[in-house]
C-alpha positions as CSV (number, residue, x, y, z in Angstrom):
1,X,142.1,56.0,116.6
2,X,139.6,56.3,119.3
3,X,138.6,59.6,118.1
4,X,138.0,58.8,114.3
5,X,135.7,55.7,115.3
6,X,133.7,57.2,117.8
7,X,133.0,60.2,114.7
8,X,132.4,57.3,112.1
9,X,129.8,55.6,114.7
10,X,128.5,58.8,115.2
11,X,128.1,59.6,111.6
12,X,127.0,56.0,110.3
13,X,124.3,56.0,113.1
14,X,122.8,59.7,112.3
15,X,123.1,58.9,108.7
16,X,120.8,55.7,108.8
17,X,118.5,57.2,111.6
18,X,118.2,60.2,109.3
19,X,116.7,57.8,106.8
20,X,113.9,57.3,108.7
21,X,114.1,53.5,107.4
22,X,114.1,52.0,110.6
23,X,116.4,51.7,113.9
24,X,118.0,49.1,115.5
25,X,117.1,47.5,119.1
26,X,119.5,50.0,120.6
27,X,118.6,53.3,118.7
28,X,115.2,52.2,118.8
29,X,114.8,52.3,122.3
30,X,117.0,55.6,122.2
31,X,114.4,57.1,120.1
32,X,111.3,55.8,122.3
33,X,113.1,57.1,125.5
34,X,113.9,60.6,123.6
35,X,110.0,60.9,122.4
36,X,108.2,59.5,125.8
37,X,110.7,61.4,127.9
38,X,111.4,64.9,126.1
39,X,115.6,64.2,127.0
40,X,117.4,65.0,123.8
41,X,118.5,62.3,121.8
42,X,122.1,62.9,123.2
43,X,121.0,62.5,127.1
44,X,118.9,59.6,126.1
45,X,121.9,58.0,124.3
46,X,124.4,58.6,126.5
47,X,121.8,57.3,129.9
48,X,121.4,54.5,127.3
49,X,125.5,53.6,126.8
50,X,126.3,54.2,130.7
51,X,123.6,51.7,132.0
52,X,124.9,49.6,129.7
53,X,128.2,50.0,130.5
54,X,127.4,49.8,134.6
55,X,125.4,46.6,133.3
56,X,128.7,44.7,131.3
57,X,130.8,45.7,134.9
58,X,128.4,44.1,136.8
59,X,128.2,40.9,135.0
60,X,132.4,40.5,135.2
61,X,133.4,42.8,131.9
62,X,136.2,44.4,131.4
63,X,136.0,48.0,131.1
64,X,138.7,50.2,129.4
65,X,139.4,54.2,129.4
66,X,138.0,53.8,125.6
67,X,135.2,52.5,126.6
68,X,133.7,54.9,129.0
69,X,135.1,57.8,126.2
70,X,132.9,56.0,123.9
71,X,129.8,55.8,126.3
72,X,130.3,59.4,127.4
73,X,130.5,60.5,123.5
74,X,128.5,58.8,121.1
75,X,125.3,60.9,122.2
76,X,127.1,64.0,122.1
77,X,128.7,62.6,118.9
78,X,125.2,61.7,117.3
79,X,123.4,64.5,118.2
80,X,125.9,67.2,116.7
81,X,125.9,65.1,113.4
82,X,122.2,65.4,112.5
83,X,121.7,68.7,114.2
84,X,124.5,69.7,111.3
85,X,123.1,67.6,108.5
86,X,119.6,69.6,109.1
87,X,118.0,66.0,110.8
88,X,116.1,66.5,114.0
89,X,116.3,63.1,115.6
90,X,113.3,61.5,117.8
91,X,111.0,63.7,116.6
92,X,107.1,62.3,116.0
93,X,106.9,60.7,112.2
94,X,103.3,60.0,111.4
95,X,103.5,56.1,110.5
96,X,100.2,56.3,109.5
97,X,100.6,59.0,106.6
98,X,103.8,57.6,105.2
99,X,102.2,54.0,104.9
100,X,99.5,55.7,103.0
101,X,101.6,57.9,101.0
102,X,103.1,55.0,99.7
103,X,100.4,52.9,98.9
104,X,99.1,52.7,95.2
């Protein structure tokens, strides 16, 4: 069960960041931290997932054996997703151009 979540996470989240249509907080900052920093999107996700994780002990959260998986894997996860749908995640996208591409 573990397994088939952490590949539907996976997928769902390299499918939409794929798009190029935008990022949530999370993935956002992922993608920031990938471009500024030159880490793969995988080592910049999984940094991401394991301070977050040190974070939610900290503050009294109970942490499980599926929950370290998940912050260990969904980098690794995300990364080999795209890389095999052809996407090349946190790479520069001219905001400029595709704003005027799409204007009339």
């Amino acid at each position: 069960m573990e397994t088939t979540g952490l590949l539907l996470a996976s997928f769902g989240t390299a499918l939409y960041l794929g798009s190029q249509l935008g990022a949530g907080p999370r993935d956002g900052l992922m993608l920031g931290l990938s471009r500024k920093t030159g880490w793969s999107v995988r080592s910049t996700r999984t940094a991401l997932e394991v301070f977050v994780l040190f974070v939610g002990w900290i503050l009294g959260g109970a942490i499980g054996i599926g929950t370290v998986i998940f912050a260990l894997a969904i980098g690794p996860g995300v990364q080999l997703i795209a890389d095999k749908g052809g996407k090349q995640l946190g790479t520069q996208l001219d905001q400029r151009r595709l704003i005027f591409e799409q204007s009339p």
